[in-house]
N, C-alpha and C positions, 0 to 999 in steps of 0.2 A: 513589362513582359510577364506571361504566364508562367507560373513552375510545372514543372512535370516532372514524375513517379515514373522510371524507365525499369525495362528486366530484360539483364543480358542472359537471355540463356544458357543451360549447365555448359560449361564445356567438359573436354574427356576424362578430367578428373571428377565430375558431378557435379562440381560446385557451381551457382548462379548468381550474380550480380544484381540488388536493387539498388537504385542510384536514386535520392533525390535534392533535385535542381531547382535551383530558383533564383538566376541572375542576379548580382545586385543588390540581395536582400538576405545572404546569409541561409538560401534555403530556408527562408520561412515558409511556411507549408499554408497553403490558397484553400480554397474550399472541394475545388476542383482537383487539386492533389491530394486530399483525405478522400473524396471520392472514387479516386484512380488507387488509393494503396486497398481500399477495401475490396474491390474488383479484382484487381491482381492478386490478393490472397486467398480469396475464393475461388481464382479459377484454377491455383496454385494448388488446393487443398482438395479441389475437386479431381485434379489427372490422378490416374491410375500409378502407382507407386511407382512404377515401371520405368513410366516417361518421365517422373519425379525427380527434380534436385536433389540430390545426396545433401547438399548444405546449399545454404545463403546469405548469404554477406550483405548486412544491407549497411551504404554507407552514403554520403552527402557530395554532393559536387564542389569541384575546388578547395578544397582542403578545408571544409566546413562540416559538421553533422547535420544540426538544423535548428536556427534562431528563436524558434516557437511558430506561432501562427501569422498571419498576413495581417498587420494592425491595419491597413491601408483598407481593407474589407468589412472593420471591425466596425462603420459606421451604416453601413449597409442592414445591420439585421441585431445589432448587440441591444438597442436602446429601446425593443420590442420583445416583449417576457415570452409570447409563444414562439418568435423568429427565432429569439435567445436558446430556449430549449430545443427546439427543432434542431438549432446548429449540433450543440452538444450531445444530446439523445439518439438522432438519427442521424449523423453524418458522422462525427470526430469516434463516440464510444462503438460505430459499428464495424469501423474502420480498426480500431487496436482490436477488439473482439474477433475480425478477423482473421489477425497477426495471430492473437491466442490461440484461437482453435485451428491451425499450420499444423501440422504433423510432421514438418520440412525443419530441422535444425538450424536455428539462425544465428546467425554471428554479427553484433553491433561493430563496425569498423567507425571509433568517434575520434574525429579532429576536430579540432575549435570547438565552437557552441555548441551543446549538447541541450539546450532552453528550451520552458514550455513542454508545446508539443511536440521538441525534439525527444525529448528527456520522456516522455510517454512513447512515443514510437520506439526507443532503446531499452525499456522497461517491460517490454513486450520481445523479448531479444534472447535466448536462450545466455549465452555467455557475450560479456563486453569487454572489448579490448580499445583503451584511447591514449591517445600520445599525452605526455606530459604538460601541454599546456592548457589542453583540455578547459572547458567551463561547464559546469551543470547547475541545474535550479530554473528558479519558477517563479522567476521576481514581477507576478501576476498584480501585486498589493499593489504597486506603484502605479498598475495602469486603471483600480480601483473595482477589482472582480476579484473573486474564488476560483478554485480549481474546482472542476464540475463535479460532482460525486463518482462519476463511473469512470474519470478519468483521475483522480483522487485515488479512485482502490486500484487499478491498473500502476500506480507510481508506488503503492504503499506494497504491492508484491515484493520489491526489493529494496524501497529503503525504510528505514525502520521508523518510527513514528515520533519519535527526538527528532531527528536529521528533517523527518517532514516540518515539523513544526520547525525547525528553523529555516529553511527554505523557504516556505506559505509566510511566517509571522512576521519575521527579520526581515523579506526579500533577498535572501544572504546566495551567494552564489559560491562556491566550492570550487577549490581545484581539482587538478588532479589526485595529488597525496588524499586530500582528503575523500577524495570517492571513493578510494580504495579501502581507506581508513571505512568510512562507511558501510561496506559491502554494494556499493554503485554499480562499481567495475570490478572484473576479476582480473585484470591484469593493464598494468602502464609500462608504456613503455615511450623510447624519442619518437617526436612526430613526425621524422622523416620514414621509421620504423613501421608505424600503422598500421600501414594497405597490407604490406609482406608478415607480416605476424598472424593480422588477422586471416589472412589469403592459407599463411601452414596452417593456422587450426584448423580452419575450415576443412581443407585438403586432408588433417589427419580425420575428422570426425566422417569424410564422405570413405574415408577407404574401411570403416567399420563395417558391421551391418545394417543397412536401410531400415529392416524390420525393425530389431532391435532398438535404434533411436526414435522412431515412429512408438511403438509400444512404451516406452520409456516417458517417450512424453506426452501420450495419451493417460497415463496411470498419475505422470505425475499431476496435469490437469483433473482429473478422478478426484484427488485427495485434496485439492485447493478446494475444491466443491463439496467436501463433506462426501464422499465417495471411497471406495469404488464401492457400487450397488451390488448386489449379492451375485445377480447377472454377468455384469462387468466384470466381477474379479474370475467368474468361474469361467468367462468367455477369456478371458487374460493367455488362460495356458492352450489357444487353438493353431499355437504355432509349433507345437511338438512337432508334427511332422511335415514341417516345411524343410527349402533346398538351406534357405540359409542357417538356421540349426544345425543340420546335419553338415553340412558345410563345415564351419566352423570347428564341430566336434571332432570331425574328421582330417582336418587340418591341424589341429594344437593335436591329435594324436600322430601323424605322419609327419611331423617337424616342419610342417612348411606355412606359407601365407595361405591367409585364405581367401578365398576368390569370389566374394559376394557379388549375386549379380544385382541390377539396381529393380528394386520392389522385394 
């Protein structure tokens, strides 16, 4: 059976659902579900802020995050240097590239296996939250490959380059405590917990300002880049007189909530 990359739309709180599924296999991710994640976050990144997710939860089916890639495919195209790169260059890095450049706030909801290219799709995840029994790593050596360069620095964005080296050298797989101990995750919790923990973040980050988070995480992409350009940083302050500014300013002056609308 195929996996599939699904997206529940926001509901009235803002937040939206990516779920991915793959029967039977831990949610290992197919060629055809790196395909479908890069699509959906492109078309994601492309609406108007307006019809835009306030947050997104992306989390695994069946109380799984995602086992890595589809080894049952891996004979298909692995054992051909230009197929090999093809896979990795144009499909898997164009697919987290599109995660990165989201403008939508996402939320990693991880149970169970967090491997592979699970553990790069959650790396690509603004803040991660995984229950206790959690597993993460990239015990790629075993099956006699590397971690591909562009999906290498997408995983080295958050863990630090010891933790890589023992995950890539050892095969070493990590628990919970230790992801944390790491800076993997920014929060564990029970894995009956999860969905509801990760569901209030999300819920408190959509009731902020849209702008604000969008701006935020545009700057902070800017400076992972050697950025902001002199352009970039001067076009930064064009939101002086928007609703949600004054919104805002006008509400923490009048004691009350403030009532952003979405965009």
């Amino acid at each position: 059976m195929a996996g599939s990359v699904t997206l529940r739309d926001a509901a009235a709180d803002g937040v939206a659902t990516l779920t991915l599924a793959h029967p039977g296999k831990l949610n290992a991710i197919d060629i055809a579900m790196w395909r479908e994640l890069r699509a959906l976050f492109e078309r994601l990144q492309a609406l108007p802020p307006a019809q835009a997710p306030r947050a997104l939860v992306v989390c695994g089916a069946d109380g799984q995050f995602a086992s890595g890639g589809d080894i049952a495919e891996f004979a298909g195209f692995r054992f051909d240097e230009a197929r090999l790169r093809d896979f990795h260059e144009n499909v898997v890095a164009p697919a987290l590239h599109a995660m990165l450049a989201c403008d939508i706030p996402m939320l990693a909801q991880i149970e169970g296996n967090c491997i592979g290219g699970g553990l790069e799709i959650a790396a690509c995840c603004d803040i991660r939250v995984c229950g206790d029994g959690s597993r993460f790593g990239a015990p790629i050596a075993k099956l006699g490959f590397p971690m591909a360069p562009l999906e290498l620095q997408v995983v080295g964005r958050v863990a630090a380059a010891p933790v890589l080296r023992e995950m890539l050298l050892e095969a070493r797989l990590l628990g919970a405590a230790a992801a944390l101990q790491h800076g993997l995750v920014h929060a564990v919790v029970p894995d009956d917990e999860v969905a509801e923990v990760a569901a209030q973040r999300a819920r408190q980050i959509a009731a902020l300002s849209p702008q604000a988070a969008r701006l935020n995480k545009r700057t902070l992409r800017q400076l992972a880049q050697g950025g902001p350009s002199e352009p970039e940083r001067l076009a930064h302050y064009g939101y002086a007189d928007s609703h949600e500014h004054r919104e805002g300013i006008a509400a923490f002056l009048e004691k009350r909530p403030p009532r952003f609308q979405r965009g």
